[in-house]
C-alpha positions in Angstrom: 17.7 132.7 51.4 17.8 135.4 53.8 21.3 135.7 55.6 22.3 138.3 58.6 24.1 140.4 56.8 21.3 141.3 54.8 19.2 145.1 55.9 16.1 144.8 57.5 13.2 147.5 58.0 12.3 147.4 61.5 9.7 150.2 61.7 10.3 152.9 60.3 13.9 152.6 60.4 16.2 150.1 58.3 19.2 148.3 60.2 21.8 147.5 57.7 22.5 143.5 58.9 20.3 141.5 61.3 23.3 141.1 63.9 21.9 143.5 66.8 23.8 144.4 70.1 21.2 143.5 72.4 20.7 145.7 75.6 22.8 144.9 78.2 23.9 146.6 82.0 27.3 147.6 82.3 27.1 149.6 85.3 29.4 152.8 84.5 27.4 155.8 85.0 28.3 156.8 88.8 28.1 160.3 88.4 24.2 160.8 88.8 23.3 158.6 86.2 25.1 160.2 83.0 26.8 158.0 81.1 30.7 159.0 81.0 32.8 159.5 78.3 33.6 156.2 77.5 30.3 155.3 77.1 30.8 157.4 74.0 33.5 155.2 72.7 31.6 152.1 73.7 28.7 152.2 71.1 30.5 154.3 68.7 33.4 151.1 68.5 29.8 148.7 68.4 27.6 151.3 65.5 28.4 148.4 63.0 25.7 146.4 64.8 22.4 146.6 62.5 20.9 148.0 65.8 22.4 148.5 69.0 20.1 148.4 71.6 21.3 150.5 74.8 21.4 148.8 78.1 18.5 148.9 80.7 18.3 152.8 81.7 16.6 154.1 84.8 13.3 156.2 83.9 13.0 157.9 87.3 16.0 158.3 90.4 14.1 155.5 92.6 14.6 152.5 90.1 17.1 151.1 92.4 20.6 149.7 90.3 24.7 150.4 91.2 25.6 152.9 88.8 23.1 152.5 86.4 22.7 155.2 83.9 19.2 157.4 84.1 17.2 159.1 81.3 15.2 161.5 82.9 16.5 164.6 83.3 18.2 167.4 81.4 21.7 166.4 82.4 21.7 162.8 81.4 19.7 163.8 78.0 23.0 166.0 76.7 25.4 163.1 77.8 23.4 160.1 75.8 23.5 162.7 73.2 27.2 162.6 72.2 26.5 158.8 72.1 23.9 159.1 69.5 25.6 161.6 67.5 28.9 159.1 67.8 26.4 156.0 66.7 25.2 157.9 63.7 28.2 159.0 63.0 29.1 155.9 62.2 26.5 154.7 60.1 24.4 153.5 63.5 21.3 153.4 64.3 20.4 153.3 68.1 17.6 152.3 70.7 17.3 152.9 74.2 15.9 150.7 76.7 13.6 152.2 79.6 13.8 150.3 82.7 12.4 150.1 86.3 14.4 147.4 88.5 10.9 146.9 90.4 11.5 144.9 93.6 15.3 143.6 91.6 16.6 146.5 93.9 18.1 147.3 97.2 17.5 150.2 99.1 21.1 151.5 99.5 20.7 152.6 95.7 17.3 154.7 96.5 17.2 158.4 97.5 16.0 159.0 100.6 12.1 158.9 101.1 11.4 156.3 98.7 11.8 152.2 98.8 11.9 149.3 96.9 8.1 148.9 95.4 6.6 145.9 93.1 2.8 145.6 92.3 3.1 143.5 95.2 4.8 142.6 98.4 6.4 139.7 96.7 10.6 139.3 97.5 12.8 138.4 94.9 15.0 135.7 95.7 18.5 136.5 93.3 20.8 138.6 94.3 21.6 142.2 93.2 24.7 144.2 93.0 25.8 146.6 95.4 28.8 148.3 96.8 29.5 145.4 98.7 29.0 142.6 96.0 25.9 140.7 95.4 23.3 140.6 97.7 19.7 139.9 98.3 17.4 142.8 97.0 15.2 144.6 99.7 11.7 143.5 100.0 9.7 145.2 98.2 6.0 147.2 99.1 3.2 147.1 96.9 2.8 149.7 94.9 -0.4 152.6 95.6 -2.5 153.5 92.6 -0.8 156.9 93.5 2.5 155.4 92.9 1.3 153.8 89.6 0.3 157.0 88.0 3.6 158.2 89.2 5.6 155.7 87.3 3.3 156.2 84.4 4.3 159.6 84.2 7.9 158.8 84.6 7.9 156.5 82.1 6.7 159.2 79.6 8.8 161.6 80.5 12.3 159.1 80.0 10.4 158.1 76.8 10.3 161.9 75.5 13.9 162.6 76.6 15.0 159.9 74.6 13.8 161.6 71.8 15.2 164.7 72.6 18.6 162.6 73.3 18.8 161.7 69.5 17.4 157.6 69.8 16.1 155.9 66.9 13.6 154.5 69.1 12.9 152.8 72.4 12.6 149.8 73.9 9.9 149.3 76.9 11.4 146.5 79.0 8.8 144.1 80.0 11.5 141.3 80.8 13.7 139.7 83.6 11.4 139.7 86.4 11.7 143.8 86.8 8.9 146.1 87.2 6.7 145.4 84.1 7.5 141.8 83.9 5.9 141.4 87.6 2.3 143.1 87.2 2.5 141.0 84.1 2.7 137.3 85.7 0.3 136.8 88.1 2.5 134.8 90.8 3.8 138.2 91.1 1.0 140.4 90.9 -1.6 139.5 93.7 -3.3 142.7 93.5 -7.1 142.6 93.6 -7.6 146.5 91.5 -8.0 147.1 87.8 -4.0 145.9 87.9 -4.3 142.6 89.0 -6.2 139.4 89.1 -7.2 139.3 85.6 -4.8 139.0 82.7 -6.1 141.8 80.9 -6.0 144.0 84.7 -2.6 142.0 84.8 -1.5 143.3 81.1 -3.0 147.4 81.9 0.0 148.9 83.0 1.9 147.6 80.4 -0.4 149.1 77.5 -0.5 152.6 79.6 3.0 153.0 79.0 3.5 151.9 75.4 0.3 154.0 74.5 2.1 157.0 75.8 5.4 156.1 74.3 3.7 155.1 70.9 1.8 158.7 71.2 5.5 160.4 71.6 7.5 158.4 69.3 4.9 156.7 66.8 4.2 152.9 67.0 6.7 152.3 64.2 9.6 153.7 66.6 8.9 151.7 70.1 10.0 147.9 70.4 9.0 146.0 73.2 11.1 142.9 75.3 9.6 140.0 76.8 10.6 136.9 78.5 8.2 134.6 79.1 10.0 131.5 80.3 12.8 132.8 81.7 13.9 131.8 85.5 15.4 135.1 86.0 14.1 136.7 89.1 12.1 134.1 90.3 10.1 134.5 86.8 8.6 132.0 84.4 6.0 129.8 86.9 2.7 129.4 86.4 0.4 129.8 83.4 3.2 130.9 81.0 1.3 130.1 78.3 -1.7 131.4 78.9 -0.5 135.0 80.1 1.8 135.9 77.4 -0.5 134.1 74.5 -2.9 137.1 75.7 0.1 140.0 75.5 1.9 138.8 72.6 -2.0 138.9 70.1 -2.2 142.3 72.0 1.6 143.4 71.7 0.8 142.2 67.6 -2.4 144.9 67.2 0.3 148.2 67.6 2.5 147.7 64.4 5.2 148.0 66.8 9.2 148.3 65.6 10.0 144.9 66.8 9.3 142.7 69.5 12.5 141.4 71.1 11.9 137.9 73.0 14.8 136.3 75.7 14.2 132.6 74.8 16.8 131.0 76.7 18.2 132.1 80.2 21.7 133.6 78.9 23.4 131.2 81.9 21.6 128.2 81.9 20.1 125.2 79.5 16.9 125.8 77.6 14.0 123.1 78.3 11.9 121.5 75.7 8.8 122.3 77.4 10.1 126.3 77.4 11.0 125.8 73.8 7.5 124.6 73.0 6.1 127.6 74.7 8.5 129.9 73.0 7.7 128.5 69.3 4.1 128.6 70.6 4.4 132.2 71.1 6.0 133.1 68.0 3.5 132.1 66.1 1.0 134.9 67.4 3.5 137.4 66.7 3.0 138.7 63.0 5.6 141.5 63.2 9.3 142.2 63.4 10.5 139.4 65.5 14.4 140.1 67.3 15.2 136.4 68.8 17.6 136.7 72.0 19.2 134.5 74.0 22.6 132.1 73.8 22.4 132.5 69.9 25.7 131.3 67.9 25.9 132.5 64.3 25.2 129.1 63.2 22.1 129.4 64.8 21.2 133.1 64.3 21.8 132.1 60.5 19.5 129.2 60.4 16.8 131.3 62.6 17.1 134.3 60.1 17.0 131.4 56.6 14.2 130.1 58.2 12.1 133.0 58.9 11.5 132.6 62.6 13.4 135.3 63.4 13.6 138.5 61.8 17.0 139.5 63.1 18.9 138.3 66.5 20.1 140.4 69.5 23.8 139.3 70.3 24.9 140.2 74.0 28.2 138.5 75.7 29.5 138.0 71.8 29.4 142.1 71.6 31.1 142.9 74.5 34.3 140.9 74.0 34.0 141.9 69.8 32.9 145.3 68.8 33.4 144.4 65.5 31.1 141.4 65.9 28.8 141.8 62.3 33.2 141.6 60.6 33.9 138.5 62.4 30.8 136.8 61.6 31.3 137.5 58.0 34.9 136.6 58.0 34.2 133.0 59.6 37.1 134.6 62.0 37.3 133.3 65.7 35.8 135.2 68.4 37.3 136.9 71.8 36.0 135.7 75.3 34.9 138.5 77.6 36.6 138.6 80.8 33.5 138.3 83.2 35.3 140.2 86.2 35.0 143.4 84.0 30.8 142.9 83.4 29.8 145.6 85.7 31.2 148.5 87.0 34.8 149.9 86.7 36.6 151.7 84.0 37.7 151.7 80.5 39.2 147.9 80.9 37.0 145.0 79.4 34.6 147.8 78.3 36.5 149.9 75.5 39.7 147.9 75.2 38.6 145.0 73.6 40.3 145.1 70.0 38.6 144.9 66.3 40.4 142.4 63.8 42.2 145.1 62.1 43.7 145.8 65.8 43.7 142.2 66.7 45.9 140.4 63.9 49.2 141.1 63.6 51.4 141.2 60.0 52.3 138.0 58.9 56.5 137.2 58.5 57.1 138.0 54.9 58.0 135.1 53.0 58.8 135.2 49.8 56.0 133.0 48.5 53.7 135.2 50.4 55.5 138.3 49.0 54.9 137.2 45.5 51.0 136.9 46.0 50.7 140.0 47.8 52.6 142.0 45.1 50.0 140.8 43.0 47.4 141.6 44.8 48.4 145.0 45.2 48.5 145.4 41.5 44.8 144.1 41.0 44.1 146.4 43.5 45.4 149.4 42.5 43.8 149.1 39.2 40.3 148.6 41.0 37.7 151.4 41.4 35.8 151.7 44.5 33.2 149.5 43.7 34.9 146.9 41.6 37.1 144.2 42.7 36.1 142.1 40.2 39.3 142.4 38.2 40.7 139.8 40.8 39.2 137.2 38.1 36.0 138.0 38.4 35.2 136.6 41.3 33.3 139.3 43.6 30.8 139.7 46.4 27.4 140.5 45.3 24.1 140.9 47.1 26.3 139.1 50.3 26.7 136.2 48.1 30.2 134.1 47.6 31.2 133.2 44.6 34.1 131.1 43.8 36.2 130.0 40.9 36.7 126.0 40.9 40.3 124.2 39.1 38.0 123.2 36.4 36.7 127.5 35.6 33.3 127.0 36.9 31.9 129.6 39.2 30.0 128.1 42.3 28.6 129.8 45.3 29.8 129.1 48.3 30.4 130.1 51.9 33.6 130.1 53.8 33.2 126.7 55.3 33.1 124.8 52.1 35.7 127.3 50.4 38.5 125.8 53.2 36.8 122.6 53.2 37.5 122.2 49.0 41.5 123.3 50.1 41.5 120.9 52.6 40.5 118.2 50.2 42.9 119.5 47.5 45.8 119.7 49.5 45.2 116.0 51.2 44.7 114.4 48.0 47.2 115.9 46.2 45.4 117.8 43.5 46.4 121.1 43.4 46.0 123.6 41.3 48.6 125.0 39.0 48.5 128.7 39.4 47.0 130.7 42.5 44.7 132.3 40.7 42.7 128.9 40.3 41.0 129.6 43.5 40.4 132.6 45.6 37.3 134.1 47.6 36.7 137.7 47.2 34.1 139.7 49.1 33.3 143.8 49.3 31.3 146.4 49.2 31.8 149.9 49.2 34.4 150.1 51.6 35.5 147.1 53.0 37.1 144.1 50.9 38.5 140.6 52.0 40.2 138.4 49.9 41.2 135.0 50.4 44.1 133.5 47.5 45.8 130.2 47.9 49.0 128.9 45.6 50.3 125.8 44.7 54.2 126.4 46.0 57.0 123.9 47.1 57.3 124.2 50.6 60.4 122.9 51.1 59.3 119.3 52.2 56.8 119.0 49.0 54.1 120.6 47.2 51.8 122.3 49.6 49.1 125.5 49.3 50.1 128.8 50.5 46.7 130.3 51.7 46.8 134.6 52.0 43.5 136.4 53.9 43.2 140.0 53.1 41.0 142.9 54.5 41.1 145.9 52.7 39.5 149.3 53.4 38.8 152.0 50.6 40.1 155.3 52.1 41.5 158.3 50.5 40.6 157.1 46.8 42.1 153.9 47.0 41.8 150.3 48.5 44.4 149.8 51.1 45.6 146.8 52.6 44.8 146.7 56.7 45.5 143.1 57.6 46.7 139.9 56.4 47.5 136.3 57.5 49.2 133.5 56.2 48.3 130.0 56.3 50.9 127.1 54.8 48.6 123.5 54.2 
């Protein structure tokens, strides 16, 4: 059974889990669209993300957004380059998403001679932000051929400095009711030209600018994003079906990277009639397939098992817990983003959200719990760097548990069930007699977590003393970083 943390090819790179940061606006690059220094820090404390997907980034100065960092000129290339090299770095591999807001703009954010534009004089009814907090966007003009070419252009240029900014790839954004997303559903596109009317007119500009970014990059390098029922920007109405049943077989002919889908409105209740559609959908997609949208890692694991989804883009979960890929595998609770810090502002609920190791503070030492962690260090210290297995053999193979019942048998299991079997042990009394009888080891080559629980007289009556352990190999040896202790 295929599990997240398992590497994926996507193209003609290879993520190394299926838990991706999806792309997502935080609003900090004020100084003419290069991201700052903490942007640096950001994705560098995220890298352990199979991909991280940058957030939406400007491919031209009149894609209207607050602060919203650009990719098309010299200046902005060398600052997303010290994020790349701080990604990669770290083992990451990194997309960028190019992005026109379309009419989701006001005018404030335009430089002077140019205005809000759609393919058509349609107005967006959700607000935008601006200096002054949200707001209605401006209303746009419909867009000249002129002005088409123009963006075409503009779109290949961000897609080439991308490359020349150290990406793994790009993503086109054809989602959330911005520029793409409204020539490509026809309530709106009204034009009457070789862009509109027709789906296939309706679906042109779309294929002009992956052509050109599949003719910089290589198909195998370029990932696309889609939302076809989403009610974001006034989007999702009308013949959902039969609009994006014609992109999706034509998306499916490039041998694209991936194509990432938002299928379910991050701040709302999915539908069953937009769930239909969506599983609809999916099935014309032969391809890498990145499922976005709400996801849990209940769900992400069941999507992944099942083979719906290839891999799933996280976004809130990531922003709150750069370590989000750990967490997952630890079964360990995750930190709520504070929601006033989204968009805009400095370091504070961008780079100060803590990792685990940060997070978890050392346990009082007891002397039960001194006992088993004297212990453990000995094991430890007699492991090499790819061998915990003298912990009893029990080990973490292939992202598989394994675990050591009372009776000596080995079973698999996940975390769940390992805490469910203490659970039942210590309610009905039928402990085991030495700690060693049932512990939960995982690792690869540089990160360990054990989990060892001991039969000890609490003071009131037998109990189980229950020790978690993360471990990092560093400097030739495994080192203890964290532990808790749990008393049942």
């Amino acid at each position: 059974m295929t599990t997240l943390f398992e590497p994926v090819k996507i193209g003609r790179n290879t993520a190394k889990n299926r838990i991706f940061m999806a792309p997502m606006s935080r609003y900090r690059a004020p100084d003419a669209g290069k991201v700052p220094a903490m942007t640096v820090d950001y994705y560098r404390q995220r890298a352990t993300a199979g991909l991280v997907i940058a957030e939406s980034t400007r491919i031209n100065d009149w894609s209207g957004a607050m602060n919203c960092p650009g990719i098309h000129n010299d200046d902005q290339v060398a600052a997303w380059k010290d994020v790349t090299d701080a990604v990669h770095a770290e083992g990451g591999l990194i997309f960028l998403q190019l992005w026109h807001s379309g009419r989701a703009a006001h005018a404030t954010h335009l430089p002077e001679g140019r205005v809000v534009v759609a393919p058509s004089a349609v107005p967006s009814t959700t607000n935008v932000l601006t200096e002054n907090g949200f707001e209605l966007p401006t209303p746009p003009k419909a867009l000249t051929l002129e002005e088409i070419g123009e963006l075409r252009t503009d779109f290949a240029n961000a897609s080439r400095k991308a490359l020349e900014a150290g990406f793994d790839g790009v993503e086109i954004h054809g989602a959330g009711g911005f520029l793409i997303d409204t020539f490509l559903q026809k309530h709106t596109n009204k034009r009457t030209d070789q862009y509109g009317g027709t789906v296939e007119n309706r679906f042109r500009f779309l294929r002009e600018v992956l052509e050109d970014s599949i003719g910089i990059w290589g198909a195998d390098r370029v990932a696309v994003k889609l939302s076809p029922t989403s009610p974001y920007n006034d989007m999702g109405q009308g013949d959902v079906k039969g609009t994006f049943s014609y992109v999706y077989s034509q998306l499916d002919s490039y041998g694209l990277a991936f194509l990432e889908v938002n299928e379910q409105f991050p701040f709302g209740e999915d539908s069953a009639e937009n769930a239909a559609i969506i599983a609809e959908m999916r099935a014309l997609w032969t391809g890498a397939y990145v499922a976005n949208g709400n996801a849990t890692f209940e769900s992400g694991t069941a999507r992944v098992a099942d083979g719906t989804a290839t891999a799933i883009s996280y976004g809130r979960p990531y922003i709150a817990n750069p370590d989000l890929p750990q967490r997952f595998k630890q079964g360990a609770a995750l930190a709520e983003p504070n929601m006033e810090t989204f968009y805009g502002g400095d370091e504070t609920g961008y780079t100060t959200y803590p990792t685990l190791q940060e997070d978890v503070k050392m346990s009082p030492d007891t002397p039960a719990a001194a006992d088993v962690r004297s212990t453990i260090e000995g094991l430890i210290a007699s492991a090499g760097k790819n061998d915990l297995s003298v912990l009893d053999g029990l080990y973490h193979e292939d992202m598989q548990i394994f675990m050591l019942g009372a009776n000596g048998a080995v079973q698999t299991a996940n975390k769940a069930q390992f805490i469910a079997q203490l659970t039942e042990i210590a309610a009905n009394g039928n402990m085991p007699d030495t700690w060693a009888d049932f512990h939960h080891v995982e690792a690869d080559d540089t990160h360990g977590h054990v989990v060892i629980s001991r039969k000890v007289n609490l003071g009131g009556g037998d109990g189980i003393i229950t020790l978690s352990i993360d471990l990092i190999h560093q400097d030739g040896r495994w080192q203890i970083t964290r532990e808790v202790i749990a008393a049942a």
